[in-house]
N, C-alpha and C positions, 0 to 999 in steps of 0.2 A: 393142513388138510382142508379145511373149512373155505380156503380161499381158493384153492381147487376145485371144488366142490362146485362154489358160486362161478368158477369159471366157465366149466361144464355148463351149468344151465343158463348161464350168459349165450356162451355159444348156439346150443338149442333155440334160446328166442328170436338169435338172431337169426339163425337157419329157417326158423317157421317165417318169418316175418320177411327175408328171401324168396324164399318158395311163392310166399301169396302174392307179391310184388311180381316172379315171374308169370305163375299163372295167369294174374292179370296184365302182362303185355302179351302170352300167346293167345290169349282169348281176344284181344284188343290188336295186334300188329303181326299180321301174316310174316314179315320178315322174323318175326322173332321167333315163331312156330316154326317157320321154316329149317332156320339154323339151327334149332336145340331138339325139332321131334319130329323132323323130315317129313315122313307122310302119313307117320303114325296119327291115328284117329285123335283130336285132342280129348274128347269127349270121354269117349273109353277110358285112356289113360288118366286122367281125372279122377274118373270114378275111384281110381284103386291110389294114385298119388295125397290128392287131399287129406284123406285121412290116415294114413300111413306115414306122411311126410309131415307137412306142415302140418295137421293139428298131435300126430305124436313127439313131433317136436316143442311142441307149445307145450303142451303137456310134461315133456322130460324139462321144461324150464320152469314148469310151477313147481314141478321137485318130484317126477313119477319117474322111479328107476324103471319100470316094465315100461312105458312110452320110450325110455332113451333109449332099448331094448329093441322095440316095434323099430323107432325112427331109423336107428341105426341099420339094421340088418335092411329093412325094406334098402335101404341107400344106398348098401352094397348090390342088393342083388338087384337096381336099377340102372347100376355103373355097370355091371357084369352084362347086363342082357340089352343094354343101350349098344354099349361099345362093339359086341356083335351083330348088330342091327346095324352100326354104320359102318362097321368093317365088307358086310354083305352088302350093302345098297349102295356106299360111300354118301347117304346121309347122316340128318342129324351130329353131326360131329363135333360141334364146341356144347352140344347135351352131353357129349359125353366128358368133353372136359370139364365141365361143371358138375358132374356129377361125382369123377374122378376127385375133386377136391372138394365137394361135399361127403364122400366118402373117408376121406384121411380125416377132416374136421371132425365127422360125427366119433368115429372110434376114438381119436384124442379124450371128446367130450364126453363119450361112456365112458372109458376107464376112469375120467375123472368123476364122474358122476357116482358110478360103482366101487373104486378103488380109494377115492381120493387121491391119486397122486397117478404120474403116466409109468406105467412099469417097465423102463427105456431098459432095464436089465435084463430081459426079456430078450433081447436082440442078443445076448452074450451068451447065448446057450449052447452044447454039446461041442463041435467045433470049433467055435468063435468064443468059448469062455478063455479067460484070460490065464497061460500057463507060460513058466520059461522053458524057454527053452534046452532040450537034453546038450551037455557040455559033451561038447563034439571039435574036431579041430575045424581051426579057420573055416577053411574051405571049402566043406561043408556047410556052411551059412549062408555063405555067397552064392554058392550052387544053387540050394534051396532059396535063397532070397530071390533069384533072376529066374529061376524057372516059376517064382508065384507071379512075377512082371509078366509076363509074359502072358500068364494066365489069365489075370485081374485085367491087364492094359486090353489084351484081343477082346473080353467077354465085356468090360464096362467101356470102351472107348472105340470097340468095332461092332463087335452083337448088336448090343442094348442100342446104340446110337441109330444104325443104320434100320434098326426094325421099329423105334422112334421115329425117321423119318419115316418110311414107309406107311405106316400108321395115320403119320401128321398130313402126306400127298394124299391117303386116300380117303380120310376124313372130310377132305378139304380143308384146311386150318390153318393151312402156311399165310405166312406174311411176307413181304418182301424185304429183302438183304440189299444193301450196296454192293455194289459191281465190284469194289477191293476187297467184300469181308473174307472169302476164300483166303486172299492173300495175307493180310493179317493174321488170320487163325493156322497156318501154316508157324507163321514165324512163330506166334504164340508158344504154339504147339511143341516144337523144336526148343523152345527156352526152356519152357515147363518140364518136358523131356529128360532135358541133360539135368535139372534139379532133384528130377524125381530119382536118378541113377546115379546122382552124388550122395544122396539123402542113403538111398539104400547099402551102397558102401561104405557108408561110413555107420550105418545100424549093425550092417551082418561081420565089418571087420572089427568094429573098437565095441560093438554092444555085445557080441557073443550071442547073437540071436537073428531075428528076422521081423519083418512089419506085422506078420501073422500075431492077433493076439494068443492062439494056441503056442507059437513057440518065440513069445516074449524076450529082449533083451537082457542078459541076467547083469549087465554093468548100464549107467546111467550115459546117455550118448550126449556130449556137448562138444563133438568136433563136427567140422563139415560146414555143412550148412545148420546143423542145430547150434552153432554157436552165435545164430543171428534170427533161428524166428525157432519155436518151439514144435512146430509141426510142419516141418518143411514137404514130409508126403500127401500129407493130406492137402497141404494148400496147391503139392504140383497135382495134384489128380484134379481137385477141383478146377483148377486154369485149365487141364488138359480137355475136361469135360466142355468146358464154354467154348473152348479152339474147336473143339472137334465139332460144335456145335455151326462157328461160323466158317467150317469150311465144307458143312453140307447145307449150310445155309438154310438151316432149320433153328427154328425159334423153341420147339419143343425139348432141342436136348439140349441147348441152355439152359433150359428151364428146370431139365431134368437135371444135369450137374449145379445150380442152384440148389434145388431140392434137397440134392446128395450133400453139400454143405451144409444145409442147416441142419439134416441130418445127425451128422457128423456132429456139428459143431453142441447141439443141444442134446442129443442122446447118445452118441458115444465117448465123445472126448471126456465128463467130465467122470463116466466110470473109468476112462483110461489112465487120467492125471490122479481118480483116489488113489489106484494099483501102485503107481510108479511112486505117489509119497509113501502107500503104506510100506512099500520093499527097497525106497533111497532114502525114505525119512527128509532130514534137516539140507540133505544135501540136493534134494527135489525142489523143497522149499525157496531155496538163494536161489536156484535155477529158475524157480516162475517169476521168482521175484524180477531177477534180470533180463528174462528175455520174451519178449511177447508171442502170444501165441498165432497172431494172426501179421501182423506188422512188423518186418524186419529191422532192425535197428542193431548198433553195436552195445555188446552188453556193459554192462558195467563192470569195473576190476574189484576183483573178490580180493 
């Protein structure tokens, strides 16, 4: 807990000690005002940033829970009322992405400040808590498994993507792509695909369930492609995320199916692997033991 703690107000000093470094190039380099506060007043904005941001961050890093408090909320509602400013104008718009990921940082480093620890279980709530699923025949599973593709792939690989870009062109933020990345994120696309639809059939036929953690697999799934990396959905979604990314040639939904990985990777997975030992035990255990969770390899013989 204690090293949480100090992480929290690590992160804080660093933020303040950001902040004053920006400050001091918008007041100093029109280009840098330009791009992060469009034509907003700097002066004004000042007034109410400085000490709201940077010095209640200094402050939540000498060890003041009510500064990490100030720092934090001010940071949301600067992300919140920034990013409508340059969705309306199409300025200021990598302010907004900086503030966007001053925003994730700061709540990290309250919860940690206040909680001691990040409350990643918090995400597994009502819906998304972890339940098996009702013993139903086959086909039943598989119905239900391709109608949640269907659901997840259109809303996290069509929505979310394409209103990503939108965002990133009227921001102004985009970067430039190679003339092939379309075409590679295609192929991509298409590999990850079929992995992600071998992964799901072999969860809803040999697991008795579905990727939903609401209706969990009630038998341990080591055929398919689980007999070669541990999370073969998760890793096809995330490739699927970064393809979809290079073939609207937007650096933001990269970035965002990154995000979604680390996500993944640091706040869900490790509640999902306690579930699966506390309900496979010993037989979970030889499984992590032999097969990686991110890196495919042949397992070892049991």
């Amino acid at each position: 807990m204690v090293c949480v703690v100090l992480w929290g107000r690590a992160y804080f000093a660093a933020q303040a000690l950001a902040g004053a470094i920006w400050w001091v190039l918008v007041f100093t380099m029109p280009a840098v005002r330009e791009a992060t506060l469009g034509s907003l007043d700097p002066v004004i904005v000042a007034a109410f940033d400085l000490p709201l941001f940077v010095l209640a961050s200094a402050a939540a890093a000498a060890g003041s829970r009510a500064a990490a408090v100030v720092g934090a909320g001010w940071t949301v509602i600067v992300a919140v009322v920034l990013a409508a400013y340059a969705t309306v104008t199409g300025e200021a718009g990598w302010g907004v992405l900086a503030m966007a990921a001053a925003t994730a940082g700061s709540l990290l480093a309250l919860s940690a400040v206040w909680l001691g620890r990040i409350p990643n279980e918090w995400l597994l709530r009502g819906p998304f808590a972890f339940r098996s699923a009702p013993r139903t025949a086959g086909t039943n599973h598989v119905a239900r498994t391709f109608a949640q593709l269907v659901v997840f792939w259109g809303f996290f690989l069509a929505v979310v993507p394409l209103a990503v870009q939108l965002l990133e062109m009227r921001w102004g933020v985009g970067l430039p792509f190679p003339w092939f990345a379309w075409l590679a994120g295609a192929v991509i696309l298409a590999a990850a695909s079929v992995l992600g639809i071998a992964s799901a059939v072999a969860m809803s036929t040999r697991g008795e369930g579905t990727p939903l953690p609401s209706a969990m697999a009630n038998r341990l799934v080591v055929a398919g492609p689980y007999r070669w990396v541990r999370n073969p959905m998760a890793l096809a979604g995330i490739t699927q995320g970064v393809a979809v990314g290079l073939i609207l040639q937007s650096w933001l939904v990269v970035a965002y199916a990154v995000a979604g990985s680390l996500l993944w990777n640091y706040a869900i997975r490790p509640l999902e692997e306690a579930d699966l030992e506390d309900r496979f035990g010993e037989d979970f255990r030889r499984y992590r033991e032999d097969v990686r969770c991110w890196v495919p390899r042949v397992p070892a013989s049991r």
